[in-house]
N, C-alpha and C positions, 0 to 999 in steps of 0.2 A: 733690648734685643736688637741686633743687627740684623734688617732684613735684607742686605744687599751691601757685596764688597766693593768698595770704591776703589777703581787703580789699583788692583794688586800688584805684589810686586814680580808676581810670576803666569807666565800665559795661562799655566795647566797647574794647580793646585791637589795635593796629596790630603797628609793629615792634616787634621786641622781639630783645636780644643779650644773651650770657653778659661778663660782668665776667672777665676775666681770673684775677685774684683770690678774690670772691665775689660772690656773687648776680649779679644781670638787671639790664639795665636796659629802659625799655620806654616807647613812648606809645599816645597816644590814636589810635584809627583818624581818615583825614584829615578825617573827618565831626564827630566828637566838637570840642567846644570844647576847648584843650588850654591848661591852668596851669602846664605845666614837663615837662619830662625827670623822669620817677618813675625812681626804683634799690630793689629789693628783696634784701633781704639774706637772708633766709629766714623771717625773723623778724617783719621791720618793712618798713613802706614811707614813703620818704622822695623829698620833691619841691623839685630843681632850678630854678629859674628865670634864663634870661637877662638880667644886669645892667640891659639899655637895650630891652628890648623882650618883648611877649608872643611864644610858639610857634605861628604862624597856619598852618596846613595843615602840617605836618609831613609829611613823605612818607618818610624813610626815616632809619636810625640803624646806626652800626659804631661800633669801639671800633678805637684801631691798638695796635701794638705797644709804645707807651708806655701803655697804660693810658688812653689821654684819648678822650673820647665825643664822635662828628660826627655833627650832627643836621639833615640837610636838610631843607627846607620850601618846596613849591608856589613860593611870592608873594614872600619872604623872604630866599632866599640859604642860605650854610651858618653851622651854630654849631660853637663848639667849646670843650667843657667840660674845665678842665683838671684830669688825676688830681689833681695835688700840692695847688691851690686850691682846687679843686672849685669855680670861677669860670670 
């Protein structure tokens, strides 16, 4: 269990889900300018970006049952980050 986020990579923090496996994943509230889908492992924080586009308004984030991360957005549509690629 993470009781406390080390260095996030954003001031002000929105969704935020448990990794199946380990650590969080999380973004930026819809206000913040956002660089990528961040995942905290407990340890570290590492940042996601969508292949062919920036993450404009994010609104919301789940993880299913395979492990792969859905990141809705306002203006944008859905993403979906795969466990295996992490792409």
């Amino acid at each position: 269990m993470i009781k406390r986020l080390k260095n996030p990579l954003y001031p002000f923090i929105g969704p935020i889900v448990e990794d199946p496996k380990k650590g969080i994943w999380y973004l930026p509230d819809e206000d913040t300018a956002c660089k990528g889908l961040a995942y905290f492992d407990g340890q570290t924080n590492k940042l996601f970006n969508p292949p062919h586009a920036v993450l404009e308004k994010p609104s919301s984030l789940a993880v299913d049952g395979q492990g792969n991360v859905w990141i809705g957005t306002w203006f944008n549509g859905l993403y979906k980050l795969e466990r295996k690629t992490r792409k």
